[in-house]
C-alpha positions in Angstrom: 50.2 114.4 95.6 51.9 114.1 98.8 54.0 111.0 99.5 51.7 109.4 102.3 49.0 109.2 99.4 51.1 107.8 97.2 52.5 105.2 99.5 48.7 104.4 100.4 48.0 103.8 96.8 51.0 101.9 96.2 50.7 99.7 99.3 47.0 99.4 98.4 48.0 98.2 95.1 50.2 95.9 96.2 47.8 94.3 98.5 44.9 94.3 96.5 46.4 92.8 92.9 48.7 90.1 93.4 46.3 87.8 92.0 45.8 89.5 89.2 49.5 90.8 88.2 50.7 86.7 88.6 47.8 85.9 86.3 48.8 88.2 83.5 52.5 87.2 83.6 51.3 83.7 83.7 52.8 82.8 86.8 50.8 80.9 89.5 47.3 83.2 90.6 47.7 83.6 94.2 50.4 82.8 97.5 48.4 79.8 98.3 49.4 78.5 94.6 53.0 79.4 95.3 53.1 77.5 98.5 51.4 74.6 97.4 53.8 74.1 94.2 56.7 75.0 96.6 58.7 71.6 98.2 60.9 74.0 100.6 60.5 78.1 101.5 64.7 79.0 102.7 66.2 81.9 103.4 69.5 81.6 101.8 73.0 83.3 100.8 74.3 83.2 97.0 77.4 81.5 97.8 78.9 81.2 94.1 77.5 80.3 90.0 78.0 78.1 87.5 76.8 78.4 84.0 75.9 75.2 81.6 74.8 74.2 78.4 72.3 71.5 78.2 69.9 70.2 75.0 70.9 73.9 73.3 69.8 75.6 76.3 71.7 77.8 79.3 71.3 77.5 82.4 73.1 78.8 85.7 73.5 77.3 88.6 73.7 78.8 92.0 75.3 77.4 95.0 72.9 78.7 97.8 73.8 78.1 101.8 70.9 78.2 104.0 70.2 80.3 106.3 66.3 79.0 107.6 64.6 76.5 106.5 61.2 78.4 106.9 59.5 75.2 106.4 61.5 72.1 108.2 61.7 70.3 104.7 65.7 69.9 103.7 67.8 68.4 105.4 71.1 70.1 104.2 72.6 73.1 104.5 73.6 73.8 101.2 71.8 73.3 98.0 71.5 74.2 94.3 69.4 76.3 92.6 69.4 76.0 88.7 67.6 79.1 86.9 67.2 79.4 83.0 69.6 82.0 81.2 72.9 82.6 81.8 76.5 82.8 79.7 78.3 80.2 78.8 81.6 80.3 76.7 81.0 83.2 74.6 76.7 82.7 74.4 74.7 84.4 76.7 70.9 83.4 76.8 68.7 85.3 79.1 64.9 84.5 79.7 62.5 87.4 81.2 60.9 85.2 83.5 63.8 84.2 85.4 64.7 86.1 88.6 68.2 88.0 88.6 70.3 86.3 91.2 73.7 87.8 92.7 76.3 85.8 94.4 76.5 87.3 98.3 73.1 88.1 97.9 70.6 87.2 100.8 67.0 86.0 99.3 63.6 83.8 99.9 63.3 81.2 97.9 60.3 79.1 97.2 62.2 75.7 95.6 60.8 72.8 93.7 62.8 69.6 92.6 64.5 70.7 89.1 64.6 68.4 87.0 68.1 68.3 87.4 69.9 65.5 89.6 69.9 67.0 93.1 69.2 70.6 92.4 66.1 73.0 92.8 64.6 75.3 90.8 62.7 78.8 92.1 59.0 77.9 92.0 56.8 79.9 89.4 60.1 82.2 88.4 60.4 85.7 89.5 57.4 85.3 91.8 59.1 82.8 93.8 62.4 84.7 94.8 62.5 88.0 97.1 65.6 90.0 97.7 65.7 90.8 101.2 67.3 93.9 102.3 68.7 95.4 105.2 66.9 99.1 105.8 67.6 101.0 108.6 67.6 97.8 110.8 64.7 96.6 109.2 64.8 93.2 107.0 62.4 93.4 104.5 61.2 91.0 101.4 61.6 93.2 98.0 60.4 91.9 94.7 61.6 94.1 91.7 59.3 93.1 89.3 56.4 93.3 91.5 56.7 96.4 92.7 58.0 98.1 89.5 54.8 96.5 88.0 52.3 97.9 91.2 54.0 101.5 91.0 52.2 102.1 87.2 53.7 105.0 86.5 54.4 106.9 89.9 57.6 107.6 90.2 59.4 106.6 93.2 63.2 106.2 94.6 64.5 103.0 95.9 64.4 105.1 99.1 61.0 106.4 99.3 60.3 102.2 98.5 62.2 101.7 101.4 60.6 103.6 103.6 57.1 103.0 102.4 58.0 99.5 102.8 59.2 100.0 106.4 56.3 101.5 107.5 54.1 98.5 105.9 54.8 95.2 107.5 53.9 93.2 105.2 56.9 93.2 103.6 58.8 92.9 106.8 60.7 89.3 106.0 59.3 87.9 109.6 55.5 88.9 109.1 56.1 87.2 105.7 57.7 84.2 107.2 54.5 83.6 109.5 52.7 84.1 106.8 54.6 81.2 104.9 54.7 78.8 108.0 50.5 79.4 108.4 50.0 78.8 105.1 52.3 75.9 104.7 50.9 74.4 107.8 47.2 74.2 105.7 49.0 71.8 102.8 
């Protein structure tokens, strides 16, 4: 099969069965869900971490600055963002559901209030945080689990991703901002 096809398929997949790949991991059913649990949409740099303990549970905590406020709804330029998992002395709990987060790392988040004093926490889990990479001068939104989950099987590079992505601009991080700021505007 020729790699056009399969970057039709794949693109077609991905299009076609959000709603049902968020249902079956029991994250929210659609974008519309996401936005309307969502209390800020940033673009933001992983500045540094900070693991805790609390009620027998891990947690890290990730000092994020930001880089747009897609939304106009903070009012700082620096926040935290508190995820479930993490190390802390020599226990390391790690929950599927939560998103992998690097420091230096550029991403979209979609933040609601943790309930932790003046922190956030990624809206619906993994479906609420999208690397965004830097390809051939293209910025695009990448989530891992999505697309390893809409590729079923077919084998592709990180590369071939890439470019498939590239060529589809719906994963091109300012088509997906509008797409944010229209459907934000409807709340």
């Amino acid at each position: 099969m020729n790699t056009r096809i399969i970057s039709f398929l794949i693109s077609l997949a991905l299009f076609l069965s959000t709603e049902n790949f968020l249902s079956a991991t029991g994250v929210l059913s659609s974008f519309s869900d996401l936005i309307q649990e969502s209390q800020a949409v940033v673009v933001g740099e992983v500045l540094d971490q900070k693991s805790f303990s609390d009620n027998d549970k891990i947690y890290t905590a990730y000092r994020v600055q930001i880089k747009d406020d897609i939304v106009d709804s903070l009012s700082t330029q620096e926040i935290t963002v508190v995820v479930p998992g993490g190390v802390y002395g020599d226990i390391g709990q790690y929950y599927s559901i939560a998103p992998t987060i690097k420091p230096s790392e550029e991403a979209l988040f979609f933040l609601k209030e943790s309930h932790f004093y003046d922190a956030f926490e990624i809206t619906d889990f993994v479906a609420g945080k999208y690397d965004i990479i830097n390809y051939e001068g293209t910025k695009l939104i990448f989530n891992e689990s999505l697309i390893d989950y809409f590729s079923q099987g077919i084998e592709l590079s990180k590369e071939q991703q890439f470019k498939q992505m590239t060529e589809n601009s719906q994963f091109h991080l300012e088509t997906f901002k509008k797409q944010i700021q229209q459907e934000w505007n409807k709340k």
